[in-house]
C-alpha positions, 0 to 999 in steps of 0.5 A: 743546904736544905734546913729542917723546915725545907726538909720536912715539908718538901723532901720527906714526903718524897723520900718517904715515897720512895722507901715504900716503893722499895721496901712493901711488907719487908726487907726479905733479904736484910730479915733473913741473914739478921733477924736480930738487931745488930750494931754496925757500921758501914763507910761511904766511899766514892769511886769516881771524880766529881762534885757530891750533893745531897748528902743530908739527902743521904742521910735523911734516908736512913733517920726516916727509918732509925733516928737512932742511925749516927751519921759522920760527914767528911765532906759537904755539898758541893766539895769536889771527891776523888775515888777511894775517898772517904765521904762519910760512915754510918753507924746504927742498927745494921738492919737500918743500913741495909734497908736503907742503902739503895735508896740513899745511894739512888738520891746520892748519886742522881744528885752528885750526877747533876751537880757534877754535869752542871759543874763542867757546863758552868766552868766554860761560862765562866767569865761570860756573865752567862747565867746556866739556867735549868729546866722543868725537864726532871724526873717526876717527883724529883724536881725539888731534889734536882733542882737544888743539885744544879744550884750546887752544881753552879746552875741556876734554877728557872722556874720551878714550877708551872706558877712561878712564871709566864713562858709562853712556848709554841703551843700557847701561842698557837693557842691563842692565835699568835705571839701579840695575842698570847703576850696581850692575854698574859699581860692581862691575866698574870699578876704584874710581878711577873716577868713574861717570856716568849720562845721564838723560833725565828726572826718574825716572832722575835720582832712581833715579842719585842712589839708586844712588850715581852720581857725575856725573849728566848730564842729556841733552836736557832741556828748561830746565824739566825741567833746573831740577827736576833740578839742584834734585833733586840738590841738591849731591849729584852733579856735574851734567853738561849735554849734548845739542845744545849749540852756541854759538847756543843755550848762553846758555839754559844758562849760569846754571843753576849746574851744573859741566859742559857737554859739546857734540859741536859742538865737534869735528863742527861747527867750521868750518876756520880759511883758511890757506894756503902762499903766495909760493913761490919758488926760493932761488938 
């Protein structure tokens, strides 16, 4: 759940960004057919199966534009919805929920679309000890938003950004001459906190990561074969990290490997929206 700081510092900007983007000068359409401030009222129905997230998302929208818009939420984050349910309505100066009904709907349902994919992917690891891990592969300006979607989803975040951690993937270490030099260099440099990461793509770079003292070895693109070898190679002495084209279609291959993380880009570039929709809007005499 986002709290008031949270939302102030990270989100709003973001939303506010994106209300500009839609509205520059005016809501020509809105101004036209109700050039005068009117109280009504609108329902927040869903149209298909899922998991909602990002209903103070929602609702921020709208405060941004009228902190005098009353919203009433029947469900929260992370509750299942069915079609034709009832979700929430809004009441407020019936210019506001015009505005505002796109924007709020895109953050809706992109969340809800996240939460819902990360939620089928996390039920077939369940019982395994598997934790589902997304990636940095979100949409520009929407990370803060995505990333808490797969958390409601059942997910888990890696790493947010660029300085929360040391990843060391197939162009760092051509950049540094090799996986020893790249692990040595990171050792040398990162604060001692850090946990340091390899991706490997076959069996010599996972020997030479485990020599050099990696602490996540991520085994990337690997055939079940080769990913078999490699987990038996570490043998418990790194933490083992599974990734490259894992989606929900093909995760079952995967599963009872035995290995403490999965990671898939999918969960962020590839869910489907949540249909959600503002309906029955109406004047409130």
């Amino acid at each position: 759940m986002y709290d008031p700081i949270t939302m102030r510092l990270n989100a709003d900007p973001y939303i506010l960004s994106a209300l500009k983007e839609d509205i520059t000068s005016e809501d020509v359409t809105t101004n036209a057919v109700m050039p005068k401030a009117c109280l009504g009222q609108v329902d927040l129905i869903c149209k298909q199966e899922g998991i909602v997230c990002g209903l103070e998302v929602f609702a921020r929208v709208f405060e941004l534009i009228d902190d005098e818009v009353e919203i009433t939420l029947f469900v929260k984050d992370g509750d299942p919805v069915q079609p034709g349910e009832k979700m929430a309505k809004l009441r407020g100066d019936i210019r506001t929920l015009l505005s505002g009904e796109r924007t709020a709907l895109n953050y809706l349902q992109r969340m809800s679309g996240i939460a819902t994919y990360t939620h089928a992917i996390a039920r077939l690891l369940e019982g395994t000890g598997i934790k589902l891990l997304d990636t940095r592969k979100t949409t520009p300006n929407n990370r803060v938003f995505e990333k808490y979607a797969v958390r409601i989803g059942g997910g888990h975040n890696h790493r947010y950004n660029l300085t929360d951690g040391v990843l060391l993937k197939d162009n760092h270490i051509s950049a540094a001459g090799g996986v020893t030099q790249a692990v040595l260099m990171a050792k040398e440099y990162a604060p001692f906190v850090r946990k340091i990461e390899v991706e490997a793509e076959n069996l010599d770079m996972v020997k030479e990561a485990l020599e050099a003292g990696a602490d996540i070895i991520m085994l990337d693109n690997m055939e079940p074969t080769m990913m078999q070898e490699a987990i038996a190679l570490i043998g418990g002495k790194a933490e083992i990290e599974i990734s490259g084209n894992v989606t929900k279609e093909n995760i079952e291959r995967i599963r009872g490997l035995g290995v403490n993380y999965i990671s898939s880009g999918a969960l962020t570039h590839s869910a489907p929206i949540l249909d959600i929709s503002l309906k029955n809007l109406h004047p409130i005499k």
